[in-house]
C-alpha beads as a LAMMPS data file, in Angstrom:
LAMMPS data file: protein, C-alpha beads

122 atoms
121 bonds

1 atom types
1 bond types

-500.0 500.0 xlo xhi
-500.0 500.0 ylo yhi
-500.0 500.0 zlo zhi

Masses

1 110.0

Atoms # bond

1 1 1 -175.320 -357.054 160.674
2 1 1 -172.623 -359.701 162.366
3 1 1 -174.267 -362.892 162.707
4 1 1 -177.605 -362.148 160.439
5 1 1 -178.226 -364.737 158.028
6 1 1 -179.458 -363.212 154.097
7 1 1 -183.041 -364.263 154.906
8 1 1 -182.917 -362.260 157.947
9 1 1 -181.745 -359.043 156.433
10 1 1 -183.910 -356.400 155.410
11 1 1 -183.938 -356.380 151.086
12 1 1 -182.499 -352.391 151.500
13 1 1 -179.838 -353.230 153.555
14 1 1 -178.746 -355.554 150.809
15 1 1 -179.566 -352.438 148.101
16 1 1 -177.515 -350.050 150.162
17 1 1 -173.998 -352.305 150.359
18 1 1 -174.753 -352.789 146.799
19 1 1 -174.781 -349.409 145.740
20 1 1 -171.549 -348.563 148.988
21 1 1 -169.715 -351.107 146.290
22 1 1 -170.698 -349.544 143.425
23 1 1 -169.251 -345.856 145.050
24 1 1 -166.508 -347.654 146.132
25 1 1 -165.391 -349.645 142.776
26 1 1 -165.886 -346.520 140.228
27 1 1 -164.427 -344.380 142.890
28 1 1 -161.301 -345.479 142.959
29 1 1 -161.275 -345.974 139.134
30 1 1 -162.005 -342.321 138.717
31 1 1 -159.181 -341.406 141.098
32 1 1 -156.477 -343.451 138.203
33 1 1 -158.877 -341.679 135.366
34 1 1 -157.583 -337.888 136.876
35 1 1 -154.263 -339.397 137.768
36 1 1 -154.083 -340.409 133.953
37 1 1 -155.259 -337.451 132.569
38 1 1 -153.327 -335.015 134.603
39 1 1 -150.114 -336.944 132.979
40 1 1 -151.606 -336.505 129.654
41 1 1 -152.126 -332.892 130.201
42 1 1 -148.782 -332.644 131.705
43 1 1 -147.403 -333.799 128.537
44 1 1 -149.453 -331.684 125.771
45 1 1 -147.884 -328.283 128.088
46 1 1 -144.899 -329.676 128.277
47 1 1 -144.728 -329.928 124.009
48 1 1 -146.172 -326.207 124.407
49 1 1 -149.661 -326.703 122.636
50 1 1 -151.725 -325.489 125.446
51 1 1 -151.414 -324.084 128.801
52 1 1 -154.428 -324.695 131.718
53 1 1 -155.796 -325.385 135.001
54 1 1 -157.324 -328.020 134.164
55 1 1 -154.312 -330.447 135.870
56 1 1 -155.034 -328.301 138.868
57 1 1 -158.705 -328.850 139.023
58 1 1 -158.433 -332.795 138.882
59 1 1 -155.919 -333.075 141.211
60 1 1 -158.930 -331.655 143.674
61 1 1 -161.338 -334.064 141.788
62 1 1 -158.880 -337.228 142.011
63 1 1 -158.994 -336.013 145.590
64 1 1 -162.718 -336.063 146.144
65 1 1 -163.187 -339.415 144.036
66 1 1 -160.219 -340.649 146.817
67 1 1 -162.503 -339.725 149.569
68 1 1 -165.676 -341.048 148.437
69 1 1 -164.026 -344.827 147.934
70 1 1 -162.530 -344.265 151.475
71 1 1 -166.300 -343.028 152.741
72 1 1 -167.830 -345.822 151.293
73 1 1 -165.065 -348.762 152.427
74 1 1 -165.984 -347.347 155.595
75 1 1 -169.531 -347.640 155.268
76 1 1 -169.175 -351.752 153.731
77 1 1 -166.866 -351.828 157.197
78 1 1 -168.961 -350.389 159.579
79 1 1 -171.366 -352.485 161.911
80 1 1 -173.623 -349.545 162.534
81 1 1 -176.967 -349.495 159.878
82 1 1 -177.047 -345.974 161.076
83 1 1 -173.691 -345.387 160.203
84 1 1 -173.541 -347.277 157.411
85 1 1 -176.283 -344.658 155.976
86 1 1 -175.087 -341.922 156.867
87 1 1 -171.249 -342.786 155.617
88 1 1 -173.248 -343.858 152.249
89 1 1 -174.731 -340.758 151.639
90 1 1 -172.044 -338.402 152.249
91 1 1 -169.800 -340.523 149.944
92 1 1 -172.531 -340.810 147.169
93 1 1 -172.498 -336.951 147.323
94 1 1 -169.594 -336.079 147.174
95 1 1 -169.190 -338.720 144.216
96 1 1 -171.840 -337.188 142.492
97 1 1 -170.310 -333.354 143.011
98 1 1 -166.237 -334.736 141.551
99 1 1 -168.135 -336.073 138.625
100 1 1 -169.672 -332.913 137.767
101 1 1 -166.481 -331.843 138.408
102 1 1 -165.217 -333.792 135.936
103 1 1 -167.441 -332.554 133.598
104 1 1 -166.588 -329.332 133.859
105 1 1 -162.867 -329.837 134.244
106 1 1 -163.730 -332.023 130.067
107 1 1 -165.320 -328.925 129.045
108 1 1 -162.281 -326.767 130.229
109 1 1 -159.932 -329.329 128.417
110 1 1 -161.763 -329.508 125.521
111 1 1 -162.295 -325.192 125.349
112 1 1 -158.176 -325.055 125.818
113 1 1 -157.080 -327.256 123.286
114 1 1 -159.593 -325.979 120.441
115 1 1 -159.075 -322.594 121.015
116 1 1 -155.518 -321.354 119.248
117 1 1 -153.489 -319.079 121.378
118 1 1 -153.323 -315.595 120.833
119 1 1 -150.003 -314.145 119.343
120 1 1 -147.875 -313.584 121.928
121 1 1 -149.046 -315.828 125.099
122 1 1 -147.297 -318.781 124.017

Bonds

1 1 1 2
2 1 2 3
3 1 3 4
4 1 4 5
5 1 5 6
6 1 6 7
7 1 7 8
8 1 8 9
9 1 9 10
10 1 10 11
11 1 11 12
12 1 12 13
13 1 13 14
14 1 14 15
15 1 15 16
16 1 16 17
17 1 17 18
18 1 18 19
19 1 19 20
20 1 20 21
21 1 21 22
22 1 22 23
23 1 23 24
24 1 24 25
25 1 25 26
26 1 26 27
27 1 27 28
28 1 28 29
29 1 29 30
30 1 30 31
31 1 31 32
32 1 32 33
33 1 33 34
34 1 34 35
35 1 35 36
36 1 36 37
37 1 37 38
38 1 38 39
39 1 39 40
40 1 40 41
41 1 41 42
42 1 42 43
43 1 43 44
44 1 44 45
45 1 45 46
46 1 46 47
47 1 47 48
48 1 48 49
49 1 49 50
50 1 50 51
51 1 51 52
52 1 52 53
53 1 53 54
54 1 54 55
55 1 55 56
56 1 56 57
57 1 57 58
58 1 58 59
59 1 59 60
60 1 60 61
61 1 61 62
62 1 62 63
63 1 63 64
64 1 64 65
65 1 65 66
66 1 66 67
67 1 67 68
68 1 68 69
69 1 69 70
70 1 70 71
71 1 71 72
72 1 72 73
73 1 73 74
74 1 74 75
75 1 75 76
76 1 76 77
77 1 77 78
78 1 78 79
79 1 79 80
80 1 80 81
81 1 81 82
82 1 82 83
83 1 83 84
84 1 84 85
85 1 85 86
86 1 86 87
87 1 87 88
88 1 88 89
89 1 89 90
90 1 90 91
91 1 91 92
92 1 92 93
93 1 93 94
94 1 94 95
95 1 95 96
96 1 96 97
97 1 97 98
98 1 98 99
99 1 99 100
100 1 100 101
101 1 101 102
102 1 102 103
103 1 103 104
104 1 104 105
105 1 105 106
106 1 106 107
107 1 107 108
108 1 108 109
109 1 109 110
110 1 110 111
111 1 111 112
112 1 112 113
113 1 113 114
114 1 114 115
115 1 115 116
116 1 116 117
117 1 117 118
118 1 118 119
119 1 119 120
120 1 120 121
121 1 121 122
């Protein structure tokens, strides 16, 4: 891709760095979105209202968000097209597997702090 002029590229090449920035922007704002909500969680155990995984789980899921953004810098980076696909998809999965992830880790959250503790647990 060094040296091509736009009117030289192919119109998916341009597609695919699009969506590589798109991974790699919302990426790395999910990674501050777990960081943030692990502190919030942190704090409602701490003031004894619930106890959970869920801090656990998106630690993991701050760590998959961090390796998709790294996937997909190194995808914009890369001079390969080959590897530049290849690096795209793998980050775009694993993207789209921590926010599922994230989903699931909500529902958890959600489930814990609705549901009153049982006598005796806390």
């Amino acid at each position: 891709m060094e040296g091509e002029t736009n009117r030289h590229r192919h119109p998916s090449t341009h597609l695919e760095q699009d969506i590589c920035i798109h991974i790699f922007t919302v990426s790395s704002a999910m990674v501050g979105v777990c960081l943030t909500v692990i502190g919030l969680i942190r704090v409602v155990i701490t003031f004894g209202r619930a106890d959970t995984l869920a801090d656990d789980f998106l630690a993991g899921d701050a760590l998959l968000f961090l390796i998709s953004c790294l996937l997909s810098y190194w995808a914009l980076r890369s001079r390969s097209l080959r590897r530049m696909h290849r690096l795209e998809k793998i980050a775009d999965g694993i993207f789209i597997f921590a926010m599922i992830g994230m989903v699931i880790i909500c529902a958890l959250i959600t489930y814990t702090i609705s549901v009153p503790a049982r006598p005796g647990t806390g």
